[in-house]
C-alpha positions as CSV (number, residue, x, y, z in Angstrom):
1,X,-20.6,69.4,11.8
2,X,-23.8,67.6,10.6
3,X,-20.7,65.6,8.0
4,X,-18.2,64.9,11.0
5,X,-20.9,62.8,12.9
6,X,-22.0,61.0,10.0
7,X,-18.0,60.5,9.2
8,X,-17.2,59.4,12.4
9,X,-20.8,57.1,12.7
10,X,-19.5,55.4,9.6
11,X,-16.1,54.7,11.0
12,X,-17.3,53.4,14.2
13,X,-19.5,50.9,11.4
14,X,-16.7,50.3,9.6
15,X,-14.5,49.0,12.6
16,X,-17.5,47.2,14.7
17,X,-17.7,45.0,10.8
18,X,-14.6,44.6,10.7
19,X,-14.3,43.1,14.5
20,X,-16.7,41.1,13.6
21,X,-15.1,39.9,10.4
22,X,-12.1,39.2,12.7
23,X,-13.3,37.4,15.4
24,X,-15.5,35.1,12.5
25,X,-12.2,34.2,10.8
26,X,-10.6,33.2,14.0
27,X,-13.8,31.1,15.2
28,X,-13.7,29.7,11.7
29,X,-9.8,28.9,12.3
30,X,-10.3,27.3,15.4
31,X,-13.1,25.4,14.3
32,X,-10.9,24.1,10.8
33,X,-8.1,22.9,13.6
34,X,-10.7,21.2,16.0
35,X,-12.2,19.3,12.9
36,X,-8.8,17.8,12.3
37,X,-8.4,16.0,15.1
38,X,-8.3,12.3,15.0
39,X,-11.3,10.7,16.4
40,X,-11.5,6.6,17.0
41,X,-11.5,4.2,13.9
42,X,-15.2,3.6,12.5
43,X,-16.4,0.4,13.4
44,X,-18.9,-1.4,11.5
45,X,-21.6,-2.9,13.9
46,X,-21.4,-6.4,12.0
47,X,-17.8,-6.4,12.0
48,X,-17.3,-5.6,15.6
49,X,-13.3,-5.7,17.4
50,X,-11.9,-8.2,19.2
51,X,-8.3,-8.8,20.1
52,X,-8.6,-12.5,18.5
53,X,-10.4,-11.4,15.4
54,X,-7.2,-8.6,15.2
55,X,-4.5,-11.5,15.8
56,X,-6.0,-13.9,13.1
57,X,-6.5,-10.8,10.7
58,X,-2.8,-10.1,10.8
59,X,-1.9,-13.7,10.6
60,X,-4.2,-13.5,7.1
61,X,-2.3,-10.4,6.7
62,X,1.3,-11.8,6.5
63,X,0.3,-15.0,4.9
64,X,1.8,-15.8,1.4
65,X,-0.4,-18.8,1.1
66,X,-3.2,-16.1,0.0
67,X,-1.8,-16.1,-2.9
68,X,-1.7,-18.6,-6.0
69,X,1.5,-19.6,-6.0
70,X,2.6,-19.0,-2.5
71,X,4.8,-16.2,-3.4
72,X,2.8,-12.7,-2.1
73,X,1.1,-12.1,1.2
74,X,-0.9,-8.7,1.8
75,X,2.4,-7.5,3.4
76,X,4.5,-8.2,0.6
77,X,2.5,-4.9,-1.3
78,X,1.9,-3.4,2.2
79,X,4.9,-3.5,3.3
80,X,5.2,-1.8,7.4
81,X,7.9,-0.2,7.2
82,X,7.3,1.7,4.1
83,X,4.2,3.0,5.4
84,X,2.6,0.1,4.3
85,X,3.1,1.1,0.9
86,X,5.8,-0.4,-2.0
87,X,8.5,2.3,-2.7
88,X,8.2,1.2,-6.7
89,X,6.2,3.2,-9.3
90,X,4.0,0.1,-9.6
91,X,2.3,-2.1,-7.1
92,X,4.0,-6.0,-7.0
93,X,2.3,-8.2,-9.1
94,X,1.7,-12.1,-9.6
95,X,4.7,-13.0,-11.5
96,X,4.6,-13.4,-15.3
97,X,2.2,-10.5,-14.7
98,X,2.8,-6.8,-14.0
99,X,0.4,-4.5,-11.8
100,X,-0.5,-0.9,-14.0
101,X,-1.2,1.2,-10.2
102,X,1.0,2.5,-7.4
103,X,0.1,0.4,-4.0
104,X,-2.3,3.0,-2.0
105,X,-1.3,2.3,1.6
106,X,-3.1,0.7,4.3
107,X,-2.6,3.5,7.1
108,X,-5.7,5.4,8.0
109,X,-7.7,3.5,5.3
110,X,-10.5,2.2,8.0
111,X,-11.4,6.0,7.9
112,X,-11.7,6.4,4.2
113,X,-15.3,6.1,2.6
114,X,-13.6,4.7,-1.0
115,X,-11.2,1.7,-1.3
116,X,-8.7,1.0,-4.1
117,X,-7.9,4.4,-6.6
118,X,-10.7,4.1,-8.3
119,X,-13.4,3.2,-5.6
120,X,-14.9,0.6,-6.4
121,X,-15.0,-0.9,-2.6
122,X,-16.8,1.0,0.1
123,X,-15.6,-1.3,3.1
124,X,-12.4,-2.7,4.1
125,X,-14.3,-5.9,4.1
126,X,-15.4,-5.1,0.5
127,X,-11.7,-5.0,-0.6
128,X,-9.9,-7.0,1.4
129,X,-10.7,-10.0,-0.8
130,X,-10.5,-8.0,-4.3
131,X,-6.6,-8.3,-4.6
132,X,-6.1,-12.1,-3.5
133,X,-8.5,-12.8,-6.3
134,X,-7.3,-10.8,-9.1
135,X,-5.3,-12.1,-11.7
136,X,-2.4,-9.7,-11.6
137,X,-2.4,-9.9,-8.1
138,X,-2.5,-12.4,-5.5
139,X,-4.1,-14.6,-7.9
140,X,-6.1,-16.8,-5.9
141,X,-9.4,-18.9,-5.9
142,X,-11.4,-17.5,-3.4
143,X,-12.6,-20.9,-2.5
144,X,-9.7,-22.7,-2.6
145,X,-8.0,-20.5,-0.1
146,X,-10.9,-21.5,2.4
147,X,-10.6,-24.6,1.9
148,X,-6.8,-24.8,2.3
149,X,-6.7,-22.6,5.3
150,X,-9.4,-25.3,6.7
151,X,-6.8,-28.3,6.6
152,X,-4.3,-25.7,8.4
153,X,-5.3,-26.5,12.1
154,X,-4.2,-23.5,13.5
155,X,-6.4,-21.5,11.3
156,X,-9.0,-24.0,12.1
157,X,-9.2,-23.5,15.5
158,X,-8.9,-19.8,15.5
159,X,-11.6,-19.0,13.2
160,X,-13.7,-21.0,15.4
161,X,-13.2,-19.2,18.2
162,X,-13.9,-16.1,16.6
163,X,-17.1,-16.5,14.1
164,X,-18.4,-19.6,16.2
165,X,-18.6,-21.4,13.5
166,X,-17.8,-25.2,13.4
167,X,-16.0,-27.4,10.1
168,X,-16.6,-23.9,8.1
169,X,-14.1,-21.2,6.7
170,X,-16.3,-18.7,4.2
171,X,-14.4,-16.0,2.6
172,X,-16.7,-13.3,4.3
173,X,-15.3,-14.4,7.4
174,X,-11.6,-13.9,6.0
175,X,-12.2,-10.2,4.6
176,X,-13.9,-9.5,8.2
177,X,-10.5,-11.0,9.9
178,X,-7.7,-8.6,7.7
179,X,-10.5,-5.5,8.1
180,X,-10.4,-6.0,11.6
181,X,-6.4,-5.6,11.7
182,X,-6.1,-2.9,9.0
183,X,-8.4,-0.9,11.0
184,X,-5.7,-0.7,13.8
185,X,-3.5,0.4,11.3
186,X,-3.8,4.0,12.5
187,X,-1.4,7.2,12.8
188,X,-2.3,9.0,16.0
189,X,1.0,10.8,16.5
190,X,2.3,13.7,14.1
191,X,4.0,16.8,14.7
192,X,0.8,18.4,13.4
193,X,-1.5,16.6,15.7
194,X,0.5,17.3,18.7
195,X,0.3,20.9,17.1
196,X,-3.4,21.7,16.8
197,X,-3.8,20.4,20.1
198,X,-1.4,23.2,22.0
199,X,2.0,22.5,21.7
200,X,2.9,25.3,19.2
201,X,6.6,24.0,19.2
202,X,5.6,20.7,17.1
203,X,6.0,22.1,13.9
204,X,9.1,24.1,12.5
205,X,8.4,27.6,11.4
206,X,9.1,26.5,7.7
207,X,6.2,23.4,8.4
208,X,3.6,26.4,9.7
209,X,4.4,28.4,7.2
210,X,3.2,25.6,4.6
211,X,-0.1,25.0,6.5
212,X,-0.9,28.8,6.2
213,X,0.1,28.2,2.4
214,X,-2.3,25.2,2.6
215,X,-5.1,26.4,3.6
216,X,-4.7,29.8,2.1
217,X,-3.4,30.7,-1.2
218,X,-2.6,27.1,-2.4
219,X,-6.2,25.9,-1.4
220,X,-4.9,22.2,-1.3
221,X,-7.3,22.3,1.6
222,X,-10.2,22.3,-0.7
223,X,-9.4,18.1,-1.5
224,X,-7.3,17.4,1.6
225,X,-9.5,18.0,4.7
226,X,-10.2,16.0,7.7
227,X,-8.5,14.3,9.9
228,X,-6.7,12.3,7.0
229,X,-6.8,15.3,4.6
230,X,-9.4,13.8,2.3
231,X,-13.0,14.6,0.2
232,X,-13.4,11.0,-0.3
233,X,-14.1,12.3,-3.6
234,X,-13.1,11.8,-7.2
235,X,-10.7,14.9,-9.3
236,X,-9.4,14.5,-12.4
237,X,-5.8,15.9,-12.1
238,X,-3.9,15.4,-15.4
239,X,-1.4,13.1,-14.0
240,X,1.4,12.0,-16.4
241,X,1.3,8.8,-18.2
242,X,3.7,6.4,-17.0
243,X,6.3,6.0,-20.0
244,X,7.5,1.9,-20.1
245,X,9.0,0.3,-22.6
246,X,9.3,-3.1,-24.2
247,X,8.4,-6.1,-22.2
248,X,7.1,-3.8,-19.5
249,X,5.1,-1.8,-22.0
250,X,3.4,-5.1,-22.5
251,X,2.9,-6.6,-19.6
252,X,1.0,-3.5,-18.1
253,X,-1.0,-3.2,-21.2
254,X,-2.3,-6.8,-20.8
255,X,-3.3,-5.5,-17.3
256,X,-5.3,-2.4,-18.5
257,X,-7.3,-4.4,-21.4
258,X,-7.9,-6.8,-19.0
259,X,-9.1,-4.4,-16.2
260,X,-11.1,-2.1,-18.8
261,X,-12.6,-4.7,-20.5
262,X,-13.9,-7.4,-16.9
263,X,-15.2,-3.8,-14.9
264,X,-16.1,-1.4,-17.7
265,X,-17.0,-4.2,-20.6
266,X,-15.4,-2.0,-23.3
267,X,-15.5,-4.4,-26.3
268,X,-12.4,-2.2,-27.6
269,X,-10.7,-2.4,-24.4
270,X,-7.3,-3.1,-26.5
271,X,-7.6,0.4,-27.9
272,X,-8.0,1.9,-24.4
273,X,-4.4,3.8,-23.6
274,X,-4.4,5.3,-20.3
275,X,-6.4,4.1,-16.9
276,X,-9.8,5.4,-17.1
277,X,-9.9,5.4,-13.7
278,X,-13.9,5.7,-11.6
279,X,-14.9,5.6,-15.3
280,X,-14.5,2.1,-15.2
281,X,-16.9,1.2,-12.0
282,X,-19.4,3.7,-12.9
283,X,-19.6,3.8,-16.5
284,X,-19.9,7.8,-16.3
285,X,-18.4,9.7,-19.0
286,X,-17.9,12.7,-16.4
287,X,-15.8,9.7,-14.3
288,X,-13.1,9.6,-17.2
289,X,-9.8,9.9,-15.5
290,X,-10.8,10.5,-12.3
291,X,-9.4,9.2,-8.9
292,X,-10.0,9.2,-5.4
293,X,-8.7,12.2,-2.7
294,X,-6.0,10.2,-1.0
295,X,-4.9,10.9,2.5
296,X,-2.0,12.5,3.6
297,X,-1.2,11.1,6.4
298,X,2.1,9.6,6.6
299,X,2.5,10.9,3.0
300,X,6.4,11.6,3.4
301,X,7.3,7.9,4.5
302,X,5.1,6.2,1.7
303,X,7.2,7.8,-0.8
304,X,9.2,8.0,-2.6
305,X,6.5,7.8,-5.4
306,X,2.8,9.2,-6.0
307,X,-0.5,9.7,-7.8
308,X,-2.4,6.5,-9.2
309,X,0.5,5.6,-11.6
310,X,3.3,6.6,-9.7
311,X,4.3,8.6,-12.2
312,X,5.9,11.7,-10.2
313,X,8.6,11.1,-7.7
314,X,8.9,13.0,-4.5
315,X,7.1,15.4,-2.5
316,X,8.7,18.8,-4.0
317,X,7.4,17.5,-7.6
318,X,4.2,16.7,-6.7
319,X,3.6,20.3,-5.2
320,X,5.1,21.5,-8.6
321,X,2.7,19.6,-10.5
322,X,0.0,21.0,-8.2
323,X,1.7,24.3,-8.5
324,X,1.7,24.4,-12.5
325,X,-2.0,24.1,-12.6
326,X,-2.0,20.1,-13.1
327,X,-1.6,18.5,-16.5
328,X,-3.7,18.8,-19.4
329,X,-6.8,16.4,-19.7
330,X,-9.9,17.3,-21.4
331,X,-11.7,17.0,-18.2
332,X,-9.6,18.5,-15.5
333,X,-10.9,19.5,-12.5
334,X,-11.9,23.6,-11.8
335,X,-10.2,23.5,-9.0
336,X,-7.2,22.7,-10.4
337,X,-5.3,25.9,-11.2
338,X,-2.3,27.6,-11.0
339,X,-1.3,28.2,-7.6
340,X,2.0,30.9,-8.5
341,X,3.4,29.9,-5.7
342,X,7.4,30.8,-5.2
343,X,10.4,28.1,-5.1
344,X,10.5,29.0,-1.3
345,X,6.6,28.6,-0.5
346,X,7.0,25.4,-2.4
347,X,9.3,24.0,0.2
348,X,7.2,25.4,2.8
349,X,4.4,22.8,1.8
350,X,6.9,20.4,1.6
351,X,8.1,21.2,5.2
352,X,3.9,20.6,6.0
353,X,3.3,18.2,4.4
354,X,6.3,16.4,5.9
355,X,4.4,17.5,9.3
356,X,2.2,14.8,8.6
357,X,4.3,11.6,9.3
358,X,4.2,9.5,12.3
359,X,7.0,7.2,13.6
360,X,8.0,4.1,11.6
361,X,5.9,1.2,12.1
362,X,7.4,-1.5,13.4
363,X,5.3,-4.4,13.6
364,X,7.1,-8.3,13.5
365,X,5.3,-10.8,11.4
366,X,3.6,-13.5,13.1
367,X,4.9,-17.1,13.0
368,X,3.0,-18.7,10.0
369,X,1.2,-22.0,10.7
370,X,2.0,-25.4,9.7
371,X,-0.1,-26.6,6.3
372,X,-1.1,-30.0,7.3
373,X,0.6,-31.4,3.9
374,X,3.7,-28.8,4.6
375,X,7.0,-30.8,4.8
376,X,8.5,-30.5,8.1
377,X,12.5,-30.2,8.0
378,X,14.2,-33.8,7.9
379,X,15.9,-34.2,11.1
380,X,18.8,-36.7,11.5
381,X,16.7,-38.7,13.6
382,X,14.6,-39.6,10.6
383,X,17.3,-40.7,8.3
384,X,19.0,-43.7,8.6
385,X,21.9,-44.5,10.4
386,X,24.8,-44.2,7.4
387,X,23.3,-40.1,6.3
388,X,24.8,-38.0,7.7
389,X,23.6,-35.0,8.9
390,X,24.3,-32.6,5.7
391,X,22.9,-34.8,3.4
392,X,19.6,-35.1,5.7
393,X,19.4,-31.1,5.9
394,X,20.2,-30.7,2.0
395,X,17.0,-33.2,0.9
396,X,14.7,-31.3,3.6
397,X,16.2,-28.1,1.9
398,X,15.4,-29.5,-1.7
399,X,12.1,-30.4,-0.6
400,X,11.0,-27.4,1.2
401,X,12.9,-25.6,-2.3
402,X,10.1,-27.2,-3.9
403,X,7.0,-26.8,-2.1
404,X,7.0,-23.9,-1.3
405,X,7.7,-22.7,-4.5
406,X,10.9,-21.4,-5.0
407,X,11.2,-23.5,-8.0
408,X,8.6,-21.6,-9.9
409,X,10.6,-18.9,-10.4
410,X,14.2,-20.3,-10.1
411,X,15.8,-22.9,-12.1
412,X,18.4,-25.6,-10.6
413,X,20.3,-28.0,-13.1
414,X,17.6,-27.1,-15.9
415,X,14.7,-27.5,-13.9
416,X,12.2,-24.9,-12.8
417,X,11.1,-21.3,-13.7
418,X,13.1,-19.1,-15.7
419,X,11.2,-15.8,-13.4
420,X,14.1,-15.6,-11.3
421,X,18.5,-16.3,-11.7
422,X,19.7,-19.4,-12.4
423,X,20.6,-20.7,-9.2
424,X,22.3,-24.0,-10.1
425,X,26.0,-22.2,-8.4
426,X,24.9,-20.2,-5.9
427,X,26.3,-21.4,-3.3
428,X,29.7,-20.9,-4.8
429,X,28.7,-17.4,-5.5
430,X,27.1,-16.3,-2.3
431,X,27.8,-16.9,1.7
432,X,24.4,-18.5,3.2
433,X,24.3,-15.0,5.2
434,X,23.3,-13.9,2.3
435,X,21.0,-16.0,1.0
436,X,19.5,-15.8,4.4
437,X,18.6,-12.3,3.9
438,X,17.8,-12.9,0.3
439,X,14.9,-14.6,1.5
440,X,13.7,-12.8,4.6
441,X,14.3,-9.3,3.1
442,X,15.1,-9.8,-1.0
443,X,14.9,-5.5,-0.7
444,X,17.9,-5.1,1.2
445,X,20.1,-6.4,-1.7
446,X,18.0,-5.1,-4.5
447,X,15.4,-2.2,-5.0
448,X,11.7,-3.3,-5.5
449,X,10.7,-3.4,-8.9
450,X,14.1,-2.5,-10.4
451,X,16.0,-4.0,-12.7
452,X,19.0,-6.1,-11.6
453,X,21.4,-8.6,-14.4
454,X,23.1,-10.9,-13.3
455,X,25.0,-13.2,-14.9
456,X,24.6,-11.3,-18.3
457,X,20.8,-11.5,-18.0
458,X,18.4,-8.6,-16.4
459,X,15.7,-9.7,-14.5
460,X,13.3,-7.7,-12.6
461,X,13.3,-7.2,-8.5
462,X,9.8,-9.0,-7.3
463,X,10.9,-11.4,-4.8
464,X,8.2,-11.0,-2.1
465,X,9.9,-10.9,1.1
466,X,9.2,-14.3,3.8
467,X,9.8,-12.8,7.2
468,X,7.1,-15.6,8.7
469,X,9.3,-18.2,7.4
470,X,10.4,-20.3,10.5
471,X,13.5,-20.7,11.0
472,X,13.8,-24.6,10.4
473,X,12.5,-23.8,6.9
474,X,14.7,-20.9,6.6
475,X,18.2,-22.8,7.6
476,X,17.1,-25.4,5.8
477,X,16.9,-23.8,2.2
478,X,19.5,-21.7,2.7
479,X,22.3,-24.8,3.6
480,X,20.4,-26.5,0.1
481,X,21.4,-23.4,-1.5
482,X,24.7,-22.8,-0.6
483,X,25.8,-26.4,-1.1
484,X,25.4,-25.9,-4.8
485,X,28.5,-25.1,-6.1
């Protein structure tokens, strides 16, 4: 008798734990879903909104003259509608030059506490300016694109308005400008936000079933927390070299010992084989090949390629390599193991993961100003009375083929840059429709970053796009162009 009380006592403790243990883990689940909800973009009190500091931001933004050559805007690496990412391995580069990292996208990155894979900017402001100064970049003098953005008086005029500030343009005021319009660069609407906050039908059964998977027996929720599914810390993964070869090989490897040798000062920078990653800003041996958490969200439209380098192509693979336990790196993190997860739970993370994306941006370039100095398209009014009116629109197409650039890359009767084809025939091999779109949107005849021959010659796919060209400029080169024959 004396043992059936003390039996049943010990049940009745056993249960009353394991209520408790039950109604813990659901308070604990409920709180993990309430913490992921999107709160407003952090605003910096000396960086404050305004709808005129967002406009001239995303004027800066689309702006190819922020670049040395006039041939890459912020957009032309960012691009909108690929989640303001590139869909190449590499990020675009300054031509002659080739970039050695994948583009990290813009979205969500006002809520991140590191910019740039290795995280060497704490601030949107802080990095804004790092790519239009780098060499294998944007390429620009910090202080000559004040100075020319001062004679443009459209520019002029607006940062006046916003900083108050009279016959000045400083470069702190242009990182505070694009920081002010990538921090509206936001994803409030997912499938998973709509379903943490009720609507259990949001997500396919598949897509639940992954988010069980990811915050249970694949513990991806260890890194990817949050709102935007980050740490904002640094992991050394194993990621897979990147495997290039010839001029490529080359190009990127005069990027690295150039990168390793300005923010690490490694006399033997030429030696170094493989990005060091936050090794190179801190100097920290326990940095060595580590990068930052990235956010998730939106992870499905920046594809198709990830990690740092991006070395592995599409979502599935990337849970594989997660799945596998990571590469091998003498470092790696400890909580990088082998998951075991099946071919079927695989998918199911995909099917998350996938949960995660918002609708396409679609956001229209602004109209670029007029450059004081910019040639204006030659009207038939300004020639005299025996041109006629092709000849008049041909020299304002040569012209404009000049300044702004074009012949850089592209050589025309044996003059110009050998970058680009030869286009002294175009116009005998193309229909101006298509030259039109050539230079609006060079990615809807060729791939990003591939590799394209043409006329028994390969050259590579970096034409930035130009969709703030005006119109004028844009008839203009294009009837040039297609009156070569």
């Amino acid at each position: 008798m004396v043992f059936s009380k003390r039996f049943l006592l010990s049940v009745v403790i056993m249960i009353f734990i394991l209520s408790c243990i039950i109604i813990a883990a659901k308070n604990v689940y409920a709180i993990n879903l309430k913490s992921f909800i999107l709160k407003p973009v952090p605003i910096p009190k000396n960086n404050l909104q305004t709808k005129e500091k967002i406009k001239l931001g995303k004027m800066l933004f689309f702006d190819d003259r922020l670049s040395g050559d006039g041939s890459l805007s912020c957009a032309s690496c960012h691009v909108p509608a690929d989640g303001f990412t590139t869909p190449t391995r590499l990020s675009q580069s300054y031509p002659t030059t080739m970039h050695w990292r994948h583009t990290p996208s813009v979205i969500d990155s006002g809520y991140l506490k590191f910019l740039f894979w290795d995280g060497r900017a704490t601030s949107l402001e802080q990095q804004a300016l790092g790519p239009i100064t780098t060499p294998f970049e944007m390429n620009k003098h910090i202080h000559y694109l004040t100075a020319e953005l001062y004679e443009i008086p459209v520019y002029r005029k607006m940062f006046r308005q916003v900083f108050h500030a009279n016959n000045i343009i400083t470069p702190k005021m242009v990182a505070k400008a694009l920081a002010s319009f990538e921090r509206t660069i936001v994803v409030t609407k997912t499938p998973f936000y709509s379903y943490i906050k009720g609507n259990k039908h949001a997500m396919s059964k598949k897509a639940i079933a992954g988010f069980k998977l990811f915050i249970g027996k694949a513990s991806c929720i260890r890194c990817h927390y949050g709102p935007v599914f980050t740490d904002n810390k640094f992991h050394a993964l194993g990621v897979p070299p990147l495997h290039l070869k010839g001029k490529k090989a080359k190009l990127v490897a005069v990027t690295r010992h150039y990168f390793t040798y300005s923010f690490a000062h490694l006399k033997n920078s030429n030696k170094v084989k493989r990005d060091m990653g936050r090794y190179l800003i801190t100097h920290k041996k326990s940095d060595i090949y580590k990068f930052v958490t990235p956010s998730l969200i939106d992870i499905g439209e920046i594809g198709p390629y990830y990690m740092h380098n991006g070395s592995i192509k599409g979502l599935l693979n990337v849970v594989k390599f997660f799945n596998k336990g990571g590469g091998n790196i003498p470092n790696k993190s400890k909580l990088i193991k082998p998951l075991h997860l099946t071919l079927k739970q695989e998918y199911e993370i995909v099917a998350f993961l996938k949960a995660l994306d918002g609708p396409k941006f679609n956001i229209t370039a602004p109209k670029e100003p007029h450059f004081i100095n910019k040639p204006k398209v030659v009207s038939t009014a300004m020639t005299t009375t025996n041109a006629s009116t092709a000849t008049a629109s041909m020299a304002a197409g040569r012209q404009l083929f000049a300044s702004d650039g074009c012949i850089t890359c592209h050589t025309i009767n044996g003059k110009g840059g050998s970058i680009g084809p030869d286009l002294s025939h175009i116009g005998s091999q193309r229909t101006i429709a298509w030259i039109k779109t050539q230079i609006v949107t060079p990615s809807a005849h060729f791939a990003s970053g591939s590799t394209v021959t043409i006329n028994g010659k390969s050259f590579m796919a970096i034409m930035p796009n130009h969709h703030g060209m005006p119109k004028s400029q844009l008839n203009a080169i294009a009837k040039y162009l297609s009156g070569l024959k």
